[in-house]
C-alpha positions as CSV (number, residue, x, y, z in Angstrom):
1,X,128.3,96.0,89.3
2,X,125.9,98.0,91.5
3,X,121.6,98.3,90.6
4,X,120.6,101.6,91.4
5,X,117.0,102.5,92.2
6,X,115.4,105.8,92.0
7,X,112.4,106.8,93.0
8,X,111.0,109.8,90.5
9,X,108.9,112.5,92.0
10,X,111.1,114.6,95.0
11,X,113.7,112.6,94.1
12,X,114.6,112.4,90.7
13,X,112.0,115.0,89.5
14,X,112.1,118.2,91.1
15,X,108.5,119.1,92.7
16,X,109.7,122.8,92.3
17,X,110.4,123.0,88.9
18,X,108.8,119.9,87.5
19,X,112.3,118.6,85.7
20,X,115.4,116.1,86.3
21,X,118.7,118.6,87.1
22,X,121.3,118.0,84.4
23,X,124.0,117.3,87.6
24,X,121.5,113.7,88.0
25,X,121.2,113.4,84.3
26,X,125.0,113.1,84.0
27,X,125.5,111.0,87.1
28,X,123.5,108.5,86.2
29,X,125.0,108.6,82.6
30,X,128.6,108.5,84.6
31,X,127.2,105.1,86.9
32,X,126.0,103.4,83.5
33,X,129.3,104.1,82.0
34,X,130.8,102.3,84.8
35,X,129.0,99.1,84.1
36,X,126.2,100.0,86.9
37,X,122.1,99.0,86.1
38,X,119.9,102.2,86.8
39,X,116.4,101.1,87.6
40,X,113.4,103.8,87.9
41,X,111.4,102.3,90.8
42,X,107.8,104.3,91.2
43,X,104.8,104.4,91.7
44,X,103.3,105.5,88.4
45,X,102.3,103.2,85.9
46,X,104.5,103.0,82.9
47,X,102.3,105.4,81.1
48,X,102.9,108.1,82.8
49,X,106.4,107.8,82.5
50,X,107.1,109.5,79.3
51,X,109.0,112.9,80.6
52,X,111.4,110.6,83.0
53,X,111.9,108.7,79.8
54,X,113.0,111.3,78.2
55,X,115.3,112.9,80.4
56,X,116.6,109.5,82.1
57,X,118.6,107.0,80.4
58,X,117.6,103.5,82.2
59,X,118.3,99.9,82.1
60,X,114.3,99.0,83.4
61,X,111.3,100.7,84.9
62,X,109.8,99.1,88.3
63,X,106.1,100.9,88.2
64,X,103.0,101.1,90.0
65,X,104.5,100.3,93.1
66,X,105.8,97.0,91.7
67,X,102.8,96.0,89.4
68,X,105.0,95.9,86.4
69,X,108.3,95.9,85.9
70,X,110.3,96.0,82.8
71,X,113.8,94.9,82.4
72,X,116.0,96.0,79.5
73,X,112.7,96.6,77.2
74,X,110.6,93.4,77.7
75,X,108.2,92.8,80.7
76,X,109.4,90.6,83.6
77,X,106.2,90.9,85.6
78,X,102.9,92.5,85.5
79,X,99.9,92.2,87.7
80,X,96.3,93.8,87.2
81,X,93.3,93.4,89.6
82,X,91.2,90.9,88.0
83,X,88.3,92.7,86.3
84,X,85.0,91.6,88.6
85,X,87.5,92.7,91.8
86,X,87.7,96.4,90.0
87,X,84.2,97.2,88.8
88,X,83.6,95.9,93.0
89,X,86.5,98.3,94.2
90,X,84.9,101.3,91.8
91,X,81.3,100.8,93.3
92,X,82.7,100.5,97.0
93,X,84.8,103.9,96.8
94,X,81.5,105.9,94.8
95,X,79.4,104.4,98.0
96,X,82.2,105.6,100.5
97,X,82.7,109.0,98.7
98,X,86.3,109.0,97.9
99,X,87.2,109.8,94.5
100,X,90.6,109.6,92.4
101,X,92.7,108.1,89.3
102,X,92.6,103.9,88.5
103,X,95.8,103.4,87.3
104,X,96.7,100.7,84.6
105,X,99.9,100.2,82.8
106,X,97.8,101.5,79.1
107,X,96.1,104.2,80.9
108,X,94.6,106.4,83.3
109,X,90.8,106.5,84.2
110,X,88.6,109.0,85.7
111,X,85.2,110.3,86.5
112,X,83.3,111.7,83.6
113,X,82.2,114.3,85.8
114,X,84.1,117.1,88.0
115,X,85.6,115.6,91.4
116,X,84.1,117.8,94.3
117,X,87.3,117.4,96.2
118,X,89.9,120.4,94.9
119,X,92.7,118.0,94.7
120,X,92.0,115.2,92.9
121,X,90.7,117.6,90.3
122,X,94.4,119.0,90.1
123,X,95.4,115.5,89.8
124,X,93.0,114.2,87.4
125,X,94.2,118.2,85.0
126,X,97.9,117.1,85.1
127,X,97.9,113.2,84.2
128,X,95.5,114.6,81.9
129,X,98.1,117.3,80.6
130,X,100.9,114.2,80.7
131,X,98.7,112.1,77.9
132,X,97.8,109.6,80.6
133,X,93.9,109.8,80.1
134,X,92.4,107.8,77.6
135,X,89.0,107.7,76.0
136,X,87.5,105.3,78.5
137,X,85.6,106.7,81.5
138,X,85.5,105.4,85.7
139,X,81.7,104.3,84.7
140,X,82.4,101.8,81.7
141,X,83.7,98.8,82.3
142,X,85.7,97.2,79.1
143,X,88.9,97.6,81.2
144,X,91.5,96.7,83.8
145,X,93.5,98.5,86.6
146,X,96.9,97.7,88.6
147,X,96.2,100.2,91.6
148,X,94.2,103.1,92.2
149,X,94.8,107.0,93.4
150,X,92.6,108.3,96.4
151,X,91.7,111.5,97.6
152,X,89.3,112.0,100.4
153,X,87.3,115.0,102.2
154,X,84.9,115.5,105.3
155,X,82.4,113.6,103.2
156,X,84.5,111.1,102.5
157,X,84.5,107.8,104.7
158,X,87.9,106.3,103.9
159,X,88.2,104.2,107.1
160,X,85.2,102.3,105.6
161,X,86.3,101.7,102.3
162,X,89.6,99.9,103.5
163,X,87.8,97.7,105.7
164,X,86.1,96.3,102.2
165,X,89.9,96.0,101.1
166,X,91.7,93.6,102.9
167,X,93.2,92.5,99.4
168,X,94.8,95.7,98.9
169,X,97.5,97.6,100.6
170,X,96.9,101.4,101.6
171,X,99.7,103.8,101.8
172,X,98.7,107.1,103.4
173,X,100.5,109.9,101.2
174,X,98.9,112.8,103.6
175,X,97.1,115.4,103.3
176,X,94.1,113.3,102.2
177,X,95.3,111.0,99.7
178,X,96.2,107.3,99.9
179,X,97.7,105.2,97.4
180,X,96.5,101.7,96.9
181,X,98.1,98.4,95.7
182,X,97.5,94.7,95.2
183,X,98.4,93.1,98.6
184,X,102.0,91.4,97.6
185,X,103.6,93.9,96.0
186,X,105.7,97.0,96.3
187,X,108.8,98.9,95.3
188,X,111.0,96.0,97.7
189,X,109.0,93.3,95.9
190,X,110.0,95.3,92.4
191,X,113.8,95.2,93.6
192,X,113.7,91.6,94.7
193,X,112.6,90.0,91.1
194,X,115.4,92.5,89.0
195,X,117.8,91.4,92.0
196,X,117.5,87.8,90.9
197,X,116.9,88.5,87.5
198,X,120.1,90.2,86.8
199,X,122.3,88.2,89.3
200,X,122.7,91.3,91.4
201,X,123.6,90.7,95.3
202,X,121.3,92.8,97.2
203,X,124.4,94.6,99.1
204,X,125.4,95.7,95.5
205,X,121.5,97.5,95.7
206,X,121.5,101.4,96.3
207,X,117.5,102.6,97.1
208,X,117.0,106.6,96.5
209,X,114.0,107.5,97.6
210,X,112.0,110.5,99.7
211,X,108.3,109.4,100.4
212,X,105.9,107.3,102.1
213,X,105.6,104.8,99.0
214,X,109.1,104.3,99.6
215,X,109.1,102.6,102.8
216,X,108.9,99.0,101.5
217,X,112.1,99.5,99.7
218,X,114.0,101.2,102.1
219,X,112.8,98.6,104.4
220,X,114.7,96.2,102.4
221,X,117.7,97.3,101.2
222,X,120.5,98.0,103.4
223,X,122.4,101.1,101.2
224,X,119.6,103.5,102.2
225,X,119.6,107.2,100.3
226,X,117.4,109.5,101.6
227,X,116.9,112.9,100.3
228,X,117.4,116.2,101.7
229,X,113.5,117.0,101.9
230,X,112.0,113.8,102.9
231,X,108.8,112.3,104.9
232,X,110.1,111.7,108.6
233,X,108.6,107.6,108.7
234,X,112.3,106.8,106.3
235,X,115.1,108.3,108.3
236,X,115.1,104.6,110.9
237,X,115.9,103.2,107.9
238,X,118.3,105.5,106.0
239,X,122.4,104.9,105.9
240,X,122.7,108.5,104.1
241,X,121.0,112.0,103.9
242,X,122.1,113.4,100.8
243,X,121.3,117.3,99.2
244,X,117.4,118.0,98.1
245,X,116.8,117.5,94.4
246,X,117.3,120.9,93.4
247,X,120.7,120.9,95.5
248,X,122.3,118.6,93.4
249,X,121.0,115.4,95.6
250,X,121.4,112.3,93.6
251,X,125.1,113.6,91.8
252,X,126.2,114.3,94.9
253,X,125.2,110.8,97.1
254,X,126.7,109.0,94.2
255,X,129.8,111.1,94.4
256,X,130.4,110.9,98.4
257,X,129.3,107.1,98.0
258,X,131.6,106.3,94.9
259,X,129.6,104.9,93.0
260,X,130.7,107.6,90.0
Protein backbone atom coordinates (compact mmCIF):
# COMPACT_ATOMS: atom_id res chain seq x y z
CA UNK A 1 0.00 0.00 0.00
CA UNK A 2 1.29 3.46 -1.11
CA UNK A 3 -0.04 7.25 0.68
CA UNK A 4 -0.33 9.58 -1.98
CA UNK A 5 -0.20 13.34 -1.25
CA UNK A 6 -1.42 16.03 -3.39
CA UNK A 7 -1.08 19.27 -3.20
CA UNK A 8 -4.45 21.30 -4.71
CA UNK A 9 -3.97 24.45 -6.42
CA UNK A 10 -1.47 24.02 -9.89
CA UNK A 11 -1.54 20.67 -9.09
CA UNK A 12 -4.66 19.12 -8.53
CA UNK A 13 -6.76 22.16 -9.47
CA UNK A 14 -6.17 23.68 -12.65
CA UNK A 15 -5.22 27.63 -12.22
CA UNK A 16 -6.51 27.94 -15.82
CA UNK A 17 -9.75 26.68 -15.59
CA UNK A 18 -10.33 26.55 -11.89
CA UNK A 19 -11.37 22.57 -11.92
CA UNK A 20 -9.83 18.95 -11.25
CA UNK A 21 -9.37 17.15 -14.99
CA UNK A 22 -11.57 13.95 -15.08
CA UNK A 23 -8.01 12.03 -16.32
CA UNK A 24 -6.85 12.87 -12.21
CA UNK A 25 -10.32 12.21 -10.97
CA UNK A 26 -10.20 8.68 -12.33
CA UNK A 27 -6.59 8.07 -11.39
CA UNK A 28 -6.94 8.63 -8.18
CA UNK A 29 -10.21 6.64 -8.13
CA UNK A 30 -7.96 3.78 -9.99
CA UNK A 31 -4.93 4.15 -6.96
CA UNK A 32 -7.82 3.79 -4.15
CA UNK A 33 -9.13 0.78 -5.93
CA UNK A 34 -5.81 -0.61 -5.65
CA UNK A 35 -5.70 -0.40 -1.93
CA UNK A 36 -3.57 3.02 -2.03
CA UNK A 37 -4.52 6.07 0.75
CA UNK A 38 -4.94 9.50 -1.18
CA UNK A 39 -4.24 12.31 1.18
CA UNK A 40 -5.02 16.20 0.05
CA UNK A 41 -2.00 17.98 1.61
CA UNK A 42 -2.56 22.04 1.36
CA UNK A 43 -2.36 24.84 2.52
CA UNK A 44 -6.05 25.93 2.87
CA UNK A 45 -7.85 25.45 5.85
CA UNK A 46 -10.46 22.74 5.72
CA UNK A 47 -13.09 25.30 4.95
CA UNK A 48 -12.16 26.13 1.98
CA UNK A 49 -12.01 22.88 0.80
CA UNK A 50 -15.49 22.23 -0.35
CA UNK A 51 -14.96 22.12 -4.45
CA UNK A 52 -11.81 19.57 -3.95
CA UNK A 53 -14.25 17.68 -1.85
CA UNK A 54 -16.42 17.45 -4.29
CA UNK A 55 -14.48 16.47 -7.12
CA UNK A 56 -11.85 14.36 -5.10
CA UNK A 57 -12.51 11.17 -3.49
CA UNK A 58 -9.87 11.03 -0.32
CA UNK A 59 -8.92 9.05 2.52
CA UNK A 60 -7.89 12.51 4.85
CA UNK A 61 -7.20 16.14 4.35
CA UNK A 62 -3.72 17.60 5.65
CA UNK A 63 -4.58 21.54 5.75
CA UNK A 64 -3.30 24.79 6.54
CA UNK A 65 0.01 23.80 5.88
CA UNK A 66 -0.23 21.03 8.57
CA UNK A 67 -2.46 22.87 11.17
CA UNK A 68 -5.07 20.14 10.95
CA UNK A 69 -5.24 17.15 9.69
CA UNK A 70 -7.99 14.77 9.27
CA UNK A 71 -7.73 11.02 8.83
CA UNK A 72 -10.58 8.91 7.47
CA UNK A 73 -13.24 11.61 8.90
CA UNK A 74 -12.06 12.33 12.45
CA UNK A 75 -9.27 14.88 13.44
CA UNK A 76 -5.82 13.51 14.24
CA UNK A 77 -4.28 16.95 15.00
CA UNK A 78 -5.17 20.54 15.07
CA UNK A 79 -3.35 23.57 16.14
CA UNK A 80 -4.55 27.24 16.47
CA UNK A 81 -2.49 30.33 17.61
CA UNK A 82 -3.52 30.86 21.07
CA UNK A 83 -5.99 33.77 21.11
CA UNK A 84 -3.76 36.74 23.05
CA UNK A 85 -0.82 35.63 20.29
CA UNK A 86 -3.50 36.57 17.40
CA UNK A 87 -5.29 39.79 18.51
CA UNK A 88 -0.91 40.67 18.92
CA UNK A 89 -0.21 39.27 15.32
CA UNK A 90 -3.48 41.44 14.00
CA UNK A 91 -2.30 44.78 15.63
CA UNK A 92 1.54 44.15 14.53
CA UNK A 93 0.57 43.61 10.71
CA UNK A 94 -2.24 46.94 10.80
CA UNK A 95 1.04 48.87 12.30
CA UNK A 96 3.39 47.40 9.57
CA UNK A 97 0.76 47.93 6.70
CA UNK A 98 0.33 44.54 5.32
CA UNK A 99 -3.05 43.33 4.95
CA UNK A 100 -4.67 39.74 4.03
CA UNK A 101 -6.94 36.67 5.07
CA UNK A 102 -6.58 34.90 8.94
CA UNK A 103 -7.20 31.54 8.26
CA UNK A 104 -8.99 29.11 10.81
CA UNK A 105 -10.24 25.66 10.20
CA UNK A 106 -14.34 27.28 10.77
CA UNK A 107 -13.52 30.26 8.75
CA UNK A 108 -12.10 33.04 7.01
CA UNK A 109 -11.55 36.67 8.41
CA UNK A 110 -11.04 39.93 6.91
CA UNK A 111 -11.02 43.59 7.06
CA UNK A 112 -14.44 45.24 7.28
CA UNK A 113 -13.15 47.76 5.07
CA UNK A 114 -11.66 47.61 1.26
CA UNK A 115 -7.79 46.43 1.25
CA UNK A 116 -5.79 49.21 -0.68
CA UNK A 117 -3.58 46.60 -2.12
CA UNK A 118 -5.40 45.24 -5.60
CA UNK A 119 -4.62 41.78 -4.71
CA UNK A 120 -5.64 40.86 -1.56
CA UNK A 121 -8.89 42.39 -2.49
CA UNK A 122 -9.09 39.61 -5.37
CA UNK A 123 -8.33 37.22 -2.63
CA UNK A 124 -10.50 38.38 0.07
CA UNK A 125 -13.78 38.35 -3.43
CA UNK A 126 -12.98 34.71 -4.14
CA UNK A 127 -12.75 32.95 -0.60
CA UNK A 128 -15.59 35.14 -0.29
CA UNK A 129 -17.31 33.65 -3.44
CA UNK A 130 -16.12 29.95 -2.01
CA UNK A 131 -18.33 30.47 1.43
CA UNK A 132 -15.21 30.87 3.40
CA UNK A 133 -16.12 34.32 5.05
CA UNK A 134 -18.06 34.33 7.92
CA UNK A 135 -19.93 36.92 9.90
CA UNK A 136 -16.98 37.89 12.16
CA UNK A 137 -14.79 40.71 11.07
CA UNK A 138 -10.39 41.20 11.38
CA UNK A 139 -11.45 43.94 14.21
CA UNK A 140 -13.48 41.78 16.71
CA UNK A 141 -11.97 39.43 18.69
CA UNK A 142 -14.32 36.40 19.80
CA UNK A 143 -12.18 34.11 17.69
CA UNK A 144 -9.18 32.04 16.73
CA UNK A 145 -6.80 31.55 13.69
CA UNK A 146 -4.26 28.61 12.44
CA UNK A 147 -2.25 30.85 9.98
CA UNK A 148 -2.65 33.97 8.17
CA UNK A 149 -2.53 35.18 4.27
CA UNK A 150 -0.26 38.33 3.49
CA UNK A 151 -0.08 40.61 0.79
CA UNK A 152 2.17 43.61 0.88
CA UNK A 153 2.85 46.92 -1.28
CA UNK A 154 5.38 49.88 -1.28
CA UNK A 155 3.69 50.92 1.92
CA UNK A 156 3.98 47.95 3.30
CA UNK A 157 6.93 47.14 5.76
CA UNK A 158 6.96 43.30 5.75
CA UNK A 159 10.67 42.91 6.68
CA UNK A 160 9.47 44.53 10.00
CA UNK A 161 6.57 42.56 10.71
CA UNK A 162 8.53 39.13 10.59
CA UNK A 163 11.08 40.39 12.88
CA UNK A 164 8.02 40.60 15.60
CA UNK A 165 7.41 36.85 14.45
CA UNK A 166 10.01 34.65 15.29
CA UNK A 167 7.13 32.18 16.34
CA UNK A 168 5.85 31.83 12.98
CA UNK A 169 7.20 30.61 9.76
CA UNK A 170 7.06 32.84 6.46
CA UNK A 171 6.83 31.32 3.19
CA UNK A 172 7.37 33.90 0.32
CA UNK A 173 4.65 32.89 -2.41
CA UNK A 174 5.97 36.00 -4.73
CA UNK A 175 4.76 38.54 -6.15
CA UNK A 176 4.04 40.17 -2.76
CA UNK A 177 2.40 37.64 -0.80
CA UNK A 178 3.67 35.48 2.03
CA UNK A 179 2.11 32.69 3.75
CA UNK A 180 2.49 32.32 7.45
CA UNK A 181 2.42 29.29 9.80
CA UNK A 182 2.91 28.23 13.43
CA UNK A 183 6.70 27.55 13.70
CA UNK A 184 6.53 23.44 13.81
CA UNK A 185 4.50 22.70 11.33
CA UNK A 186 4.19 22.10 7.56
CA UNK A 187 2.97 19.90 4.77
CA UNK A 188 6.31 17.27 5.90
CA UNK A 189 5.13 17.58 9.45
CA UNK A 190 1.35 16.77 8.02
CA UNK A 191 2.89 13.58 6.14
CA UNK A 192 4.96 12.47 9.14
CA UNK A 193 1.87 12.10 11.74
CA UNK A 194 -0.61 10.14 8.82
CA UNK A 195 2.80 8.13 8.07
CA UNK A 196 2.78 6.74 11.59
CA UNK A 197 -0.71 6.89 11.95
CA UNK A 198 -1.55 4.48 9.23
CA UNK A 199 1.60 2.30 9.44
CA UNK A 200 2.75 3.66 6.14
CA UNK A 201 6.82 3.40 5.43
CA UNK A 202 7.79 6.69 4.27
CA UNK A 203 9.39 5.03 0.85
CA UNK A 204 5.78 3.87 0.24
CA UNK A 205 5.04 8.03 0.34
CA UNK A 206 4.52 9.78 -3.19
CA UNK A 207 4.51 13.98 -2.60
CA UNK A 208 2.80 15.89 -5.83
CA UNK A 209 3.25 19.18 -5.52
CA UNK A 210 4.25 22.55 -7.66
CA UNK A 211 4.83 25.58 -5.24
CA UNK A 212 6.83 27.26 -2.71
CA UNK A 213 4.51 25.83 0.25
CA UNK A 214 5.54 22.64 -0.97
CA UNK A 215 9.10 22.67 -0.15
CA UNK A 216 8.89 21.16 3.37
CA UNK A 217 7.32 18.13 1.91
CA UNK A 218 9.35 17.65 -0.93
CA UNK A 219 12.14 18.15 1.36
CA UNK A 220 11.12 14.99 3.07
CA UNK A 221 10.01 12.52 1.05
CA UNK A 222 12.09 10.80 -1.29
CA UNK A 223 9.37 9.83 -4.35
CA UNK A 224 9.31 13.53 -5.40
CA UNK A 225 6.55 14.60 -8.24
CA UNK A 226 6.84 17.77 -9.58
CA UNK A 227 4.60 19.30 -12.04
CA UNK A 228 5.10 20.48 -15.47
CA UNK A 229 4.61 24.27 -14.43
CA UNK A 230 6.32 24.55 -11.26
CA UNK A 231 8.33 27.22 -8.95
CA UNK A 232 12.16 26.63 -9.73
CA UNK A 233 13.26 26.35 -5.51
CA UNK A 234 11.59 22.27 -5.93
CA UNK A 235 13.39 20.78 -8.91
CA UNK A 236 16.84 19.82 -6.26
CA UNK A 237 14.50 17.89 -4.70
CA UNK A 238 12.26 16.25 -7.37
CA UNK A 239 12.75 12.36 -8.65
CA UNK A 240 10.03 13.14 -11.51
CA UNK A 241 8.72 16.00 -13.82
CA UNK A 242 5.48 14.89 -14.87
CA UNK A 243 2.77 16.89 -17.56
CA UNK A 244 1.11 20.39 -16.27
CA UNK A 245 -2.31 19.97 -14.75
CA UNK A 246 -4.18 20.64 -17.75
CA UNK A 247 -1.86 18.09 -19.70
CA UNK A 248 -3.02 15.30 -17.97
CA UNK A 249 -0.16 15.61 -15.07
CA UNK A 250 -1.13 13.61 -12.14
CA UNK A 251 -2.86 10.44 -14.45
CA UNK A 252 0.07 10.35 -16.21
CA UNK A 253 2.98 10.35 -13.19
CA UNK A 254 0.85 7.67 -11.69
CA UNK A 255 0.85 5.83 -14.91
CA UNK A 256 4.77 6.00 -15.85
CA UNK A 257 5.33 5.42 -11.95
CA UNK A 258 2.85 2.34 -11.61
CA UNK A 259 1.20 3.19 -9.15
CA UNK A 260 -2.31 2.64 -11.33
Amino acid sequence: MKALFFDIDGTLLSEKTRQVPESAKEAIKEARRRGHQVFINTGRVYCHLAQIRSQVEADGYLCGCGTCVVVHGEILYRHAIPHDRGMQIKRDIDECGLDGVLEGTEGCYIHKTPSRIPKVEELKQALADSGCIIPHYWEEDGYVFDKFYLGADENSRPMELFGRMKDIEVIDRGDGFYECVPRGHSKATAIDQVLKHCGIRLEDAYVFGDSSNDLSMFRYASNCILMGSHSPVLEPYASFVTKTVEEDGIAYAMKELGII
